[in-house]
Phi, psi and omega in degrees: 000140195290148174274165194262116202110010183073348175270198190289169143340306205286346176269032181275152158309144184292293244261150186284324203264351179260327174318321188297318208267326195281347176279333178262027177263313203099004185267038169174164176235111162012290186308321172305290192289320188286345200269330163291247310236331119008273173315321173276321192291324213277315177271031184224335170250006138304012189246313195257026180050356204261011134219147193273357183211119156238154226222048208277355193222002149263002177274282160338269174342319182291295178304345140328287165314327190280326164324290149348260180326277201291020159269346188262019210015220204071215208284129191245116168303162199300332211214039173291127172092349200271102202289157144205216199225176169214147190316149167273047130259003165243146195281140192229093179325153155076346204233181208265163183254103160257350176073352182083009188243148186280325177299329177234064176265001191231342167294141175245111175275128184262017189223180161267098162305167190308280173349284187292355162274321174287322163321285212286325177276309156318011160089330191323146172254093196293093177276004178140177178267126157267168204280141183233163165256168204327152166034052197013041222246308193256175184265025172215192193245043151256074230250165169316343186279314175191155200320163171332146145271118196251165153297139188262015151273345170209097208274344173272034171218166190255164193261020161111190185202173345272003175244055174270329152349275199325313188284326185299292208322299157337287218285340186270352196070006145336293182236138186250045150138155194226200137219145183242218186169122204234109189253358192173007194136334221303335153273318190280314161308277195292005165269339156290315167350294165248007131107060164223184177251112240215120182226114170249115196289159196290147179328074210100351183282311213229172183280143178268090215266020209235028191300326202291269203301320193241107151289001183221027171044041192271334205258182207183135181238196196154154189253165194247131187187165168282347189236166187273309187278332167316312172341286225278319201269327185275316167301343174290326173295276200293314159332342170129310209262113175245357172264127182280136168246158159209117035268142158326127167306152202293331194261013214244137162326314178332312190255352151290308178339315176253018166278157185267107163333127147308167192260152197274167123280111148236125172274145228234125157230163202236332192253136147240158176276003168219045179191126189267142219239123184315120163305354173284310199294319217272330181296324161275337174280338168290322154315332179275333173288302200278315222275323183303279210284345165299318178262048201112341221233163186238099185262131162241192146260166168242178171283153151277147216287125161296095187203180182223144157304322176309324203263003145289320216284025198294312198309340199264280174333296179313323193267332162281333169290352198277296255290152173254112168237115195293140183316318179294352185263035190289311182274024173282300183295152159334166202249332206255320190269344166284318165322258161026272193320284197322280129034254091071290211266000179248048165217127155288141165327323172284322165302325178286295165325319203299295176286345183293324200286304199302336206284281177331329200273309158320298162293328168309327213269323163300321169309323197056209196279329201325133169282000154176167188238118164255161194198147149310146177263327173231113191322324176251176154279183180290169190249173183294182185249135220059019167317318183250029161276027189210008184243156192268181191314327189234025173258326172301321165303325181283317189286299183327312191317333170312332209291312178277035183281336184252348181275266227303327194321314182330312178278337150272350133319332169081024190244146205325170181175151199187116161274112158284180136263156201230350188155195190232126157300155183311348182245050163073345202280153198302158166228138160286178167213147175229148187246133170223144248227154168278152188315122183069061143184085193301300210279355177290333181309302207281005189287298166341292188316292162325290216277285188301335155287230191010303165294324174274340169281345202256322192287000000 
């Protein structure tokens, strides 16, 4: 069967959603696409770490079977036939849950997690587990288990955290689009890392699978992809609607990606008190503030947030102390993730709610009337790989914590957020934008988004 353009593996399409159309065209096979893709793993992640299982012949096989269906045509899951991975903290039939810990190195999951089940009924082809950092807790990839998650734009810098697999796997061409999951930045970092684009859907919008551990709902899950609309196209796939329609339903993410926003209030912030923000980054959100007021929209600046790192991390802590790890597999862990617990066990679940309730109220009320919010999404570019090797358990947490200063309000708040790319630094590394949407309104972010990709690719 002809490759798509008649050419090699390497013209196959970047976007997951054009990938989708030459398989249900027939003008390509599954087998054909899961077999690049294959091919870019073997040559691309020994270097760059980002997946930690690879599943190459249950893969195949899986794409055999999507041949099979889309020859028979009728009703098609959206991305049948389409390959991607799932983080290693969410369960994968037949493969191992390690969490990025040495502690669970050995669990084998026999069931499919909520992730992996909204995947596997949207048609998807599972090539393996990607890589996270411990207990999914930091904004980078380096754990006791296995090598660095590197950028695949710069491999001595890292692709971000705790999804960051996923994301080098995306940016490297591994994978044509992933779902991550996001507790603090954990999709929106490393997709400004690696120059894609990243959405952590808002509190109730999408299933929340992290109930046992995050009792106070800070985390989110959301997909990592190149474009604003596979993004958009893949929440619909978790979110339930796994059969392609066309035209997209009115309600469906998708189909916000081609309305064109009214014109907005929007508010632009550039500072935190607790990070200082590279004048390259800060220079694509002022571009990104002028292009918004060029086509309309009504901008201003804001203030910073009146906040303390202390007074997130009792929630961060709590939700890593939930975890069940027997005392003896304690020294098994990280330097940074044994603080963490310990942290963790002198805050109640009910004390972590408590604060979660004041904290959210606080950022809605900072947030205001605004119809949405632009920001750096990470104050810096990514940092090297070993930056934080010479610091103990809670100096890592700490020195890290800047990355995530404009991401976590969100998660306490529960309200949308979507990492663009906004440019390049003079040393080529990616800059994000990052856009935030008021609770439940997923689709003005991705509207923003659709709009602003395009215009920063044009500019």
């Amino acid at each position: 069967m002809q490759q798509a353009g008649g050419a090699a593996g390497s013209d196959l399409p970047a976007s997951a959603l054009e990938a989708a159309a030459l398989l249900r065209r027939r003008a390509l096979s599954s087998v054909e696409l899961v077999r690049h893709h294959l091919d870019v793993v073997a040559r691309r992640n020994p270097e760059l770490g980002s997946f930690v299982e690879l599943r190459a012949e249950r893969a195949l096989a899986a794409a055999r079977r999507a041949d099979a269906r889309l020859a028979q045509g009728g009703d098609l899951p959206a991305f049948l036939g389409v390959p991607t991975g799932i983080k290693d903290h969410e369960h994968l039939r037949g493969s191992f849950s390690r969490v990025g810990s040495r502690a669970f190195r050995w669990v084998l999951s026999p069931i499919d997690g909520p992730v992996a089940s909204a995947c596997r009924r949207g048609g998807f082809v599972f090539l393996g587990k990607l890589a996270t950092s411990e207990l999914a807790i930091l904004p980078f990839i380096h754990t006791a288990l296995h090598p660095p998650a590197r950028n695949p734009i710069a491999p001595d810098h890292y692709a971000g955290g705790s999804s960051g697999g996923s994301a080098a796997a995306v940016a490297s061409g591994m994978l044509p689009i992933a779902p991550g999951s996001d507790g603090g930045g954990s999709i929106r970092i490393p997709a400004s890392f690696c120059g894609l684009v990243g959405v952590k859907a808002g509190r109730g919008t999408l299933p929340h699978p992290y109930d046992l551990v995050d009792r106070v709902r800070i985390s989110a899950i959301g997909p990592l992809a190149r474009t604003v609309r596979d993004a958009a196209a893949l929440m619909d796939v978790l979110a339930g609607r796994s059969v392609y329609v066309d035209p997209a339903p009115p309600d469906s993410f998708l189909a916000a990606c081609g309305r064109s926003p009214e014109r907005l209030r929007i508010r632009v912030l550039r500072t935190s008190p607790h990070a200082r923000v590279d004048p390259e980054v800060d220079a694509c959100v002022l571009r990104a503030a002028r292009l918004l007021e060029g086509l309309g929209h009504h901008v201003d600046e804001a203030p910073p947030l009146t906040a303390e790192i202390d007074e997130f991390i009792p929630l961060m802590a709590r939700m890593v102390a939930n975890v069940p790890i027997p005392p003896f597999m304690n020294r098994l862990l990280q330097p940074t993730t044994r603080w963490l617990r310990g942290r963790g066990k002198l805050v109640s679940n009910a004390d972590a709610q408590a604060l979660r309730i004041v904290l959210a109220e606080r950022v809605l009320g900072w947030f205001g009337d605004a119809d949405a919010w632009i920001t750096p999404t990470v104050p810096e570019t990514a940092p090297r790989v070993g930056a934080f090797d010479q610091l103990d358990g809670e100096a890592v947490f700490r020195a890290a914590a800047p990355i995530g200063a404009f991401t976590a309000p969100y998660n306490v708040s529960g309200q949308p957020a979507a990492s663009v790319p906004a440019g390049c630094s003079s040393a080529r590394l990616p800059i994000g934008l990052q856009i935030v949407g008021p609770p439940q309104g997923e689709r003005v972010v991705l509207a923003l988004a659709a709009v602003l990709e395009e215009t920063l690719g044009r500019a």
